[in-house]
C-alpha positions in Angstrom: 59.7 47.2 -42.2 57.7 48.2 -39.0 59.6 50.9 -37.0 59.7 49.7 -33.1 59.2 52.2 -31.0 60.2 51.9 -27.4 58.1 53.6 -24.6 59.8 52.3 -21.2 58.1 53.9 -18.0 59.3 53.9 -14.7 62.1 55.3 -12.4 65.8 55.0 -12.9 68.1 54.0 -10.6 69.4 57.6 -9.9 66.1 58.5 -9.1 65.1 55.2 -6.8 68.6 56.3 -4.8 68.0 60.0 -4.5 64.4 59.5 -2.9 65.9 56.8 -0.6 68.7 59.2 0.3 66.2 61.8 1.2 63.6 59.6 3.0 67.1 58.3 4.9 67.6 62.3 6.3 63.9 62.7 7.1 64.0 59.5 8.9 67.0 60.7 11.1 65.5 63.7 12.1 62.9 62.3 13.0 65.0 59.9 15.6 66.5 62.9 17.0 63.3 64.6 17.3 62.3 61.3 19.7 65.3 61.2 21.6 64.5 64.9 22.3 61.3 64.7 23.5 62.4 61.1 25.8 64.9 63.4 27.7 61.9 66.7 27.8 59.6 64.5 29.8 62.3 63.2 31.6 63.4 66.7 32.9 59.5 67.6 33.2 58.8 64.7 35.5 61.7 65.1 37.1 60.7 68.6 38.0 57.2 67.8 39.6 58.4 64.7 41.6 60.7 67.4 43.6 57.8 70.3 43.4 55.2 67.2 44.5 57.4 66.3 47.6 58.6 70.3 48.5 55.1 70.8 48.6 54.6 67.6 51.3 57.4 69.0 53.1 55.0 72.4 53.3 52.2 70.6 54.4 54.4 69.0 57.3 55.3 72.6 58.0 51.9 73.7 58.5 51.0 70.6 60.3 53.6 71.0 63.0 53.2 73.2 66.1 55.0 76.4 66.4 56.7 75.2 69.8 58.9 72.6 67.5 62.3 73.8 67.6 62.4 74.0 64.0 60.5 77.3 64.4 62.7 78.7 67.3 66.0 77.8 66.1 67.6 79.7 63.2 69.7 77.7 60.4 71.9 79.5 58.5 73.3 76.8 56.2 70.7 74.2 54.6 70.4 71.0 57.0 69.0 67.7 56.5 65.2 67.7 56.7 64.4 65.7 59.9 61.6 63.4 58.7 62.9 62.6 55.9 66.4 63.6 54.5 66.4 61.5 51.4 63.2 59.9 49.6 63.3 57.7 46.5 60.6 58.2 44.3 60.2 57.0 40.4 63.6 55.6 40.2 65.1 59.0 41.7 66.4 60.5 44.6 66.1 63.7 46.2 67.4 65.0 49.3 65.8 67.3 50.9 66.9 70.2 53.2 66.0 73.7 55.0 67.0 76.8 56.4 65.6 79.3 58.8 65.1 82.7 59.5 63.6 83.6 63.2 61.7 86.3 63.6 61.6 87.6 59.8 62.3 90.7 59.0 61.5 92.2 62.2 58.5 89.8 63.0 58.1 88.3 65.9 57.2 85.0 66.0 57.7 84.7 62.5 59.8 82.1 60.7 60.9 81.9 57.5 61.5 78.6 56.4 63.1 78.1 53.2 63.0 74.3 51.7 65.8 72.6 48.6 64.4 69.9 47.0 67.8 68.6 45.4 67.5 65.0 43.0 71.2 63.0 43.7 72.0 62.1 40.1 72.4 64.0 36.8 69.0 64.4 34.8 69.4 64.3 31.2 67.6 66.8 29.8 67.8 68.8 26.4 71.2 70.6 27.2 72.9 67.8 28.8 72.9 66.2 32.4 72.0 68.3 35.4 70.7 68.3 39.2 67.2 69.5 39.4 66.8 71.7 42.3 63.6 73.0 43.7 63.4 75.6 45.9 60.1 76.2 48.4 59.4 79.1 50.8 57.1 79.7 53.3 56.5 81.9 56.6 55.3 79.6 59.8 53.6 81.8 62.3 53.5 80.9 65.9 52.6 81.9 69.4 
């Protein structure tokens, strides 16, 4: 009588769940690695839009003649910014405002004008929902 010997290959079922269970926690981290990044660029973007439209608000600053009031008038408190207060851009909005300082630090005909580029709504970002808030300064000299 022939002896049969039995030579199965292959995985067992243990083994088929344990590397299913193991690409299952890869996977996830992997979806939380996404989410992460969505709300980074988020935040990022975020960020320039109100550095991008500060920096407009500069270049209106530097456009404008020393004799606007703006430049003789101090503002202690932040005020709306007369052009444009509020601006929509991407889907978000920013207000903007600034405050003055007459005759800086001892300088005549100096102003210091100090611009907040605030957005309206809570940005997700990576440690939860915030305002984004970017601050602008500059010195206007006139005559």
């Amino acid at each position: 009588m022939a002896s049969i010997i039995k030579c199965e290959k292959g995985f067992t079922l243990l083994e088929m769940l344990i590397a299913v269970m193991i690409l299952a926690v890869g996977l996830l981290g992997l979806a939380q690695l996404q989410v992460t990044a969505i709300r980074t660029n988020v935040q990022a973007s975020s960020v320039v839009t109100a550095a991008a439209l500060g920096q407009s608000v500069l270049e209106d600053i530097a456009r404008m003649p020393g004799s606007d009031p703006i430049f003789q008038t101090a503002v202690a408190s932040y005020a709306d910014w007369p052009n444009f207060p509020t601006v929509t851009v991407q889907g978000g909005v920013y207000s903007i405002q600034y405050k003055t300082v007459v005759d800086y630090e001892g300088l005549p005909n100096v102003t210091k004008v100090d611009i907040k580029v605030e957005s309206q709504k809570n940005i997700q970002t990576v440690l939860g929902g915030r305002k984004e808030v970017v601050n602008l300064i500059t010195l206007k000299r006139y005559y």
